[in-house]
Each structure stands twice: as structure tokens, then as C-alpha cells.
C-alpha positions in Angstrom: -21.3 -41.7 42.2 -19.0 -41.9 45.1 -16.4 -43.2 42.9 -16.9 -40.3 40.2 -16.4 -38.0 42.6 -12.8 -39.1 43.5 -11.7 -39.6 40.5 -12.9 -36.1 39.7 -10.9 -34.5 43.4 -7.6 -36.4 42.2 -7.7 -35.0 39.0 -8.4 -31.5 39.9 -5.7 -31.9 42.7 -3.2 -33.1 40.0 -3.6 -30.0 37.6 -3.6 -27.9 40.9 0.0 -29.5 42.0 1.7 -29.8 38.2 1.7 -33.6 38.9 3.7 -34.7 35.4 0.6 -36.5 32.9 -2.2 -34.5 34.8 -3.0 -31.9 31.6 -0.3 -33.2 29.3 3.3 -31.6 28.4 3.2 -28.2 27.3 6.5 -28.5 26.5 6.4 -31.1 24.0 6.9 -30.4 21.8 9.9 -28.2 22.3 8.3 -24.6 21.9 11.0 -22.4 23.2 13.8 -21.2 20.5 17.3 -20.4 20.4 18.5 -22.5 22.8 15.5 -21.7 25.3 14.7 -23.6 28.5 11.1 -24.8 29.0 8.9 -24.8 32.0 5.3 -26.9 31.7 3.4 -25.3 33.7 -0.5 -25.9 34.3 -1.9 -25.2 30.7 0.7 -23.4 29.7 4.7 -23.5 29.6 7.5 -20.2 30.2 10.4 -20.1 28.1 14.0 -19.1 29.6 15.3 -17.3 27.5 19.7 -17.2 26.6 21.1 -13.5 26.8 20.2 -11.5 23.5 17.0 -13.1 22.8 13.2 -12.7 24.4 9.5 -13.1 23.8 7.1 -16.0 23.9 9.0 -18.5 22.5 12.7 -16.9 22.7 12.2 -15.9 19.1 13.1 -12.2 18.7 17.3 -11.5 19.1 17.5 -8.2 20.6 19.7 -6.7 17.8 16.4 -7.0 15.3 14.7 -4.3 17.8 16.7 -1.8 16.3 14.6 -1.9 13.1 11.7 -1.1 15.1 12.9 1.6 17.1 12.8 4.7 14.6 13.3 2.3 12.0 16.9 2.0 12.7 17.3 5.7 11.5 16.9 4.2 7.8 15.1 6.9 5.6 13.5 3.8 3.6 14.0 0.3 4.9 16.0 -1.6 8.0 17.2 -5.3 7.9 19.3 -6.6 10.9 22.9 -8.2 9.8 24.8 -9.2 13.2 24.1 -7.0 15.4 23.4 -4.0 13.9 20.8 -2.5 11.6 21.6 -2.1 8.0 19.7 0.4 5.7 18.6 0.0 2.3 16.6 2.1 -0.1 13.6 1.8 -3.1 13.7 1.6 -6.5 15.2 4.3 -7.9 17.5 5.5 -4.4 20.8 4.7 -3.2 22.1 5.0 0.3 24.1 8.1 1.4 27.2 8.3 2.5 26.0 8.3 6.1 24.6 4.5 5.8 20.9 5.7 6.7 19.5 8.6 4.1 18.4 7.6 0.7 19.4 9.8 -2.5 17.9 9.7 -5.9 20.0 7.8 -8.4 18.7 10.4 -11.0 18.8 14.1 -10.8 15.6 15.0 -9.5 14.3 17.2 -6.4 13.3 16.1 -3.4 9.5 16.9 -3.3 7.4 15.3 -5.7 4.7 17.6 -5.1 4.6 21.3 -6.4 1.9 23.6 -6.0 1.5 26.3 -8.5 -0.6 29.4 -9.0 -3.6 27.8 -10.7 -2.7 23.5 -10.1 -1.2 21.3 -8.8 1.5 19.4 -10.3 2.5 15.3 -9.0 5.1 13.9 -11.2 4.0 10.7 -10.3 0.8 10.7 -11.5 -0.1 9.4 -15.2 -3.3 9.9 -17.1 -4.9 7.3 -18.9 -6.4 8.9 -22.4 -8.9 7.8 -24.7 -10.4 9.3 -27.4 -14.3 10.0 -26.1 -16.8 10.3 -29.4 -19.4 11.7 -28.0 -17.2 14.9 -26.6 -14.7 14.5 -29.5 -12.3 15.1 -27.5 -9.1 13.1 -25.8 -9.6 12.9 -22.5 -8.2 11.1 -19.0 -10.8 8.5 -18.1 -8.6 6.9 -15.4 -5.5 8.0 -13.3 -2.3 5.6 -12.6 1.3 5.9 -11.0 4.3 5.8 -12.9 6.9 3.1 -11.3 9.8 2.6 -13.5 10.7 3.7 -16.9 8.7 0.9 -18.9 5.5 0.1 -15.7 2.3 2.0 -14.9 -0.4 0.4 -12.1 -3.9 1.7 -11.9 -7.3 0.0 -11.2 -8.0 -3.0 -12.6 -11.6 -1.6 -13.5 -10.7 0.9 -16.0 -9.3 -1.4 -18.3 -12.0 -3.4 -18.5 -14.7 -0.4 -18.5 -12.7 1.0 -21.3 -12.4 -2.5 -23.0 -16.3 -2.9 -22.9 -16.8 0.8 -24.1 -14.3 0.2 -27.1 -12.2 2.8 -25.7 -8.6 2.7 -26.9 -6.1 3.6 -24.0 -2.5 5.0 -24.1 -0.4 6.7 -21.1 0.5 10.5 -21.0 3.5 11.3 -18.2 3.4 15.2 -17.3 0.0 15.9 -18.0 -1.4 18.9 -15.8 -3.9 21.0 -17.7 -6.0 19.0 -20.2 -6.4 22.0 -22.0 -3.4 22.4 -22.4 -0.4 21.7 -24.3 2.0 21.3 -21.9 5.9 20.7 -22.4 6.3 18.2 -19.8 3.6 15.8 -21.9 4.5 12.7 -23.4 2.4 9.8 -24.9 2.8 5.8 -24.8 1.6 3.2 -26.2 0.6 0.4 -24.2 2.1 -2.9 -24.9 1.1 -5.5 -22.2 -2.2 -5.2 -19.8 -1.7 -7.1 -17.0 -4.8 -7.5 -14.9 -4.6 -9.6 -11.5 -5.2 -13.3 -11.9 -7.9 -12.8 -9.0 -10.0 -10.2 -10.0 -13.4 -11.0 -11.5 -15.2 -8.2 -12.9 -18.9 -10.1 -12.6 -18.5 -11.1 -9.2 -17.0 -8.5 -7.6 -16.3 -5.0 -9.7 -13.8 -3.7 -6.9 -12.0 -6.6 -5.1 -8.0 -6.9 -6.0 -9.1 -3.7 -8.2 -5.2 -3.3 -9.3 -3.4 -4.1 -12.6 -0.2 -2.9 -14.7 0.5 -1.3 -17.7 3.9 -1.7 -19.7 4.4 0.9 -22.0 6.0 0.2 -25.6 8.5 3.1 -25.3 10.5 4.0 -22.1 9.3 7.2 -20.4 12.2 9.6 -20.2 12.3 10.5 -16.6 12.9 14.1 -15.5 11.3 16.4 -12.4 7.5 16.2 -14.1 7.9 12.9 -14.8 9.1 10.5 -12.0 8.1 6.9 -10.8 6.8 6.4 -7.1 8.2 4.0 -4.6 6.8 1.0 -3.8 7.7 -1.3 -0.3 8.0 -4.4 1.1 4.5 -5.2 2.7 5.5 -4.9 6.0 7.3 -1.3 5.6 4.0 -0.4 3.7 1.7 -1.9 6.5 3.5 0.1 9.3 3.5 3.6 7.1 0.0 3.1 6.9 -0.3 3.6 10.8 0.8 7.1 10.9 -0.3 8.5 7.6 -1.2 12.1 8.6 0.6 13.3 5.0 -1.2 11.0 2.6 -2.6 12.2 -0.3 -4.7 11.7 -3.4 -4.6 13.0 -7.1 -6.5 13.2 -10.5 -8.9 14.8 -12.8 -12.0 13.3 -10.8 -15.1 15.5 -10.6 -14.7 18.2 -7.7 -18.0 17.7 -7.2 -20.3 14.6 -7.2 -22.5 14.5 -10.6 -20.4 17.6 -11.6 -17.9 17.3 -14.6 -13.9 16.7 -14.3 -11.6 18.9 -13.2 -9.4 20.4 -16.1 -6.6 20.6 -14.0 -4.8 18.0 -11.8 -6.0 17.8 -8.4 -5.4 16.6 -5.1 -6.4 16.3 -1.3 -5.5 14.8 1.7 -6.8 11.6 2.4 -5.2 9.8 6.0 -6.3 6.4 6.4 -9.5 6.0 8.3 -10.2 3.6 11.1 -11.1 0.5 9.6 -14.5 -0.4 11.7 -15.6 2.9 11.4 -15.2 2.8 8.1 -17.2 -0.7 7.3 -19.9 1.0 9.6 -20.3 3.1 7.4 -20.4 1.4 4.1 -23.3 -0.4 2.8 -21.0 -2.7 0.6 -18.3 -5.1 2.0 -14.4 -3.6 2.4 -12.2 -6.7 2.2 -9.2 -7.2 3.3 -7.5 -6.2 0.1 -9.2 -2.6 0.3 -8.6 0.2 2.8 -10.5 3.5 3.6 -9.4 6.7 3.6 -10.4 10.6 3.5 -12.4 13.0 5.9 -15.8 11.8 6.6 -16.7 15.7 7.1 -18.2 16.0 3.5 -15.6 18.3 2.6 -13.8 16.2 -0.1 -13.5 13.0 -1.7 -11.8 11.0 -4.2 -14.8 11.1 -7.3 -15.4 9.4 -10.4 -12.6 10.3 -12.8 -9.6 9.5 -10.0 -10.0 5.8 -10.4 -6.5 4.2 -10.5 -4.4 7.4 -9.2 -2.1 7.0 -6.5 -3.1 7.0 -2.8 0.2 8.2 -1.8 2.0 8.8 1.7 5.2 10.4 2.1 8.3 8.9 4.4 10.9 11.5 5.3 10.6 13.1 2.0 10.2 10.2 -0.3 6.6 9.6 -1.6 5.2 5.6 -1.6 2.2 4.4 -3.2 -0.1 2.7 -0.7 -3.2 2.9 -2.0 -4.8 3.1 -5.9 -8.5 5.5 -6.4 -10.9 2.1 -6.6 -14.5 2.9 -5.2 -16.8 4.8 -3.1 -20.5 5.6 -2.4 -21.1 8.9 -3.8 -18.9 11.3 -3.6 -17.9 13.6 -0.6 -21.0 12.1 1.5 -20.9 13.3 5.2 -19.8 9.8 7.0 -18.6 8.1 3.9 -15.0 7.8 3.0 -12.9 6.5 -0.7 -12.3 2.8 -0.5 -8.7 2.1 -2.0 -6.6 -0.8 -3.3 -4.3 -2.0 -0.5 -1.4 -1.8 -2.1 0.6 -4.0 0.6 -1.3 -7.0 -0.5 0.3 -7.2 -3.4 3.8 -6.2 -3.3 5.0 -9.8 -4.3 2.7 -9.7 -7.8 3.9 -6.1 -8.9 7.7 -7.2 -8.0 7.3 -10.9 -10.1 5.8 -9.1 -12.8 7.8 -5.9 -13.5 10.9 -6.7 -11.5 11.4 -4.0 -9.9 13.3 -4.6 -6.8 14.6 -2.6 -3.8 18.5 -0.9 -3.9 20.7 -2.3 -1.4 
């Protein structure tokens, strides 16, 4: 109708001029921060911000930037007090005397990683034994990552495939050669099994795939035997992006259907691009699992590495971000190792073994 129509042209006119009550106030209420002054505008509203503070809403002080610029120069982690950036370190680390590099609190090298004539050697990697009948022989039927003294965390899986196979499980530190008797071995028993409260084994095999071991004796630590570092979730998240020197470890089998590896192993393994990566999988990756690896064929993660570390270093200090949970086949062209995200879970692994970051 005639009518219609004009109330239709005011209305129209009135979002078109900002008349006050025309589309509501989008700035009520009060969206701008830190003393902020709003404008409504039609739809939407622009904060102005006071000096030192910007974005959307006037939320972000400009001395926080410095974090995320080069992480503040921190080797490990970067907090904002006042106005400048402040570093702290893992687990395990201490800040220099320069404020910004981290130093081990024990006497241990740098690199974690040592490649010898014939393996291999990660002192963060544990092996998680069981006497197998069948070969009469002891044997690692999973991997894990040493994180303190008393804490191990693997894959939540191979406690309860070893549980169902009868299997009894206890942690060696320094293993290398499985043929061998190697100095640098020690065994522990296993005292507590902590499984995540969310995983289900008969719904889903592989979602929060990620559990903890504490060990009945303390593991003396040395250069063979060291714990890896473990972040905050949003350190962990961003070290993700860029994690051209990641790598995975463990007596898996080098080649799919083949037998395990006597000797410790390990490959690179950057993360992949997440779409391509659910492309490419017949079975859902949640958001509590990653990808990672070459999809050339090359090399994979196999059955045998379950629970090692997916590990990525920072400036010389290795973190764990991911743990060895599933894939389809092994070393299939297009096809890459799904992992444990690691991030997701910081808060569980810090209420439960309380380990906590150095200031």
C-alpha cells in the first residue's frame, strides 16, 4: 500500500542519515575498553581509542605487542609487566643472566638429539616394555616422553591394548638398542595410570588419545635421560605454525607390515596443512588431533611409535607438541600420522603432575 511504502522510505532514510533509534545503539552497551570513546554508526560502532591502547574494542595496550614481536627476544615464554616484556622459562630452565635466554637448571647439553654411527639417540624418549610370550622376549610395545623425574605421557591406547592383552607394563629411560644392554638403561615401575577423563576406548579408539604415567622410583636424570618441555597452550599453538624442525621417534616398523626397528629411530615430521590433511583421511581428525609428516611416501610414524613424542625444537630447547596416536597405513603416498594435540591439554597434564613453568 501507499502507506507501506512510506513507512518503508522513512525508515530507509533514517538508517541512511544515523537518525538516533533508526537501527538501535551500537553503543550500548558500552563496547569500547580502557577508557575508549564510542561512535554508533549505521550497524556498527568505532572505538577511540586513549594513547597506548588499539584494536576493535581498545583492548590490546601496546606494551603487550612486544610479546608478539619475536616473542620479546624470550628463548621460552613472554608475559607483559608495565611496559615491558618479561621472560620466563619451562620446567626444568632458569633465566640467564641476560633476562631473555633460558639455561638448564641441571647439567645437561644443549641438544637433546645425538646422532651416532649406527642410531639415533633422544634422551627424551621412554620405552614402554612388556614381556611378549609369544617372542619370549621384553620388548617396547609403545613409546612415551619423559617430563619430570616422577611423570611419563604417552597414548592413552596403549594402556588399554596392553591392559586387554594382559600385558604388564614398566618404563625404561636410555633405551637405544633393544638388543642391547645399554649403560644409560634404567627400569620403573609404574605406580599410578592416569588415562583422560574423556577418552572412550569403544567410541572412539583415538580421540583425547593421551595419558600419564607416574613412575614408583624417580628417574635419575643425566644427558641420556632428560624430561621434555611442555608450554602454555598458546606458546604451543603459535610453535606449531613454524615447525620446519619437528620430529618424531621410536622403535615403530620402518616399514608398513614389516617388524620393529631394533634401534631407536626418528624422522622429520612438520605439521601438515590441516584441510589437506582431513582430505585426505577417510576417518574424522578432531580438533584434539593434528597431522603431520611428508605425504611423499617416503616415511611415516608406524605401528610401534604409538605414544612417542612429536617434538619441535624452540631456539635449542625441544617441546613436546604432539604424541604418535594413529594413521592409515603406514608411509601411504597422500596420507600423513595423525597426533595428539598436545596444546589441548596443557591445563590436565599441569593439575595432575604439577609441573609448572620457572619464573
Amino acid at each position: 500500500s501507499k502507506m507501506a511504502r512510506v513507512c518503508l522510505l522513512v525508515f530507509i532514510v533514517g538508517l541512511q542519515l544515523g537518525i538516533p533509534g533508526a537501527n538501535g545503539d551500537q553503543c550500548e552497551p558500552k563496547p569500547c575498553q580502557n577508557g575508549g570513546v564510542c561512535r554508533d554508526e549505521v550497524g556498527s560502532y568505532s572505538c577511540y581509542c586513549q594513547e597506548n591502547f588499539r584494536g576493535k574494542n581498545c583492548e590490546i595496550c601496546k606494551w603487550q605487542q612486544r610479546c608478539l614481536v619475536n616473542n620479546g627476544g624470550c628463548a621460552h615464554f613472554c608475559t607483559t609487566e608495565g611496559r615491558r616484556p618479561v621472560c620466563y622459562c619451562a620446567a626444568g630452565y632458569k633465566v640467564g643472566t641476560d633476562g631473555k635466554s633460558c639455561e638448564p637448571t641441571g647439567k645437561f647439553k644443549t641438544d637433546c638429539l645425538q646422532v651416532h654411527a649406527t642410531f639415533v639417540a633422544v634422551c627424551l624418549q621412554v620405552a614402554l616394555m612388556a614381556f611378549l610370550p609369544k617372542r619370549n622376549k621384553t620388548l617396547p610395545i609403545c613409546g612415551g616422553s619423559l617430563l619430570s623425574e616422577f611423570w611419563v605421557i604417552t597414548a592413552a591406547h596403549c594402556l588399554v591394548l596392553a591392559k586387554q592383552k594382559g600385558h604388564t607394563i614398566f618404563v625404561r629411560v636410555g633405551e637405544h638398542d633393544v638388543n642391547v644392554v645399554e649403560a644409560s638403561e634404567r627400569n620403573h615401575a609404574v605406580a599410578e595410570e592416569h588415562i583422560h577423563h574423556r577418552y572412550n576406548f569403544s567410541q572412539s579408539q583415538f580421540n583425547h588419545d593421551i595419558a600419564l604415567l607416574k613412575l614408583a622410583t624417580p628417574v635419575e636424570l643425566s644427558n641420556e635421560r632428560r624430561p621434555i618441555c611442555v608450554g602454555s597452550t598458546a606458546f604451543m599453538q603459535d610453535l606449531m605454525k613454524d615447525s620446519s624442525i619437528s620430529l618424531v621417534s621410536g622403535w615403530g616398523r620402518t616399514v608398513d607390515k614389516g617388524r620393529e626397528a631394533d634401534k631407536l629411530q626418528k624422522l622429520s615430521a612438520p605439521v601438515a596443512d590441516r584441510a589437506l590433511c582431513k582430505q585426505s583421511s577417510r576417518n574424522p581428525i578432531t580438533r584434539f588431533m593434528f597431522c603431520a609428516g611428508l605425504a611423499d611416501g617416503l616415511s611415516d610414524s608406524c605401528q610401534g611409535d604409538s605414544g612417542g613424542p612429536h617434538a619441535t625444537n624452540y631456539k635449542g630447547t625441544w617441546f613436546l607438541t604432539g604424541i604418535v596416536s594413529w594413521g592409515e597405513g603406514c608411509a601411504e603416498k597422500g596420507r600423513y600420522g595423525i597426533y595428539t594435540h598436545v596444546s589441548r591439554y596443557y591445563a590436565w597434564i599441569v593439575h595432575k603432575t604439577g609441573i609448572l613453568q620457572s619464573n
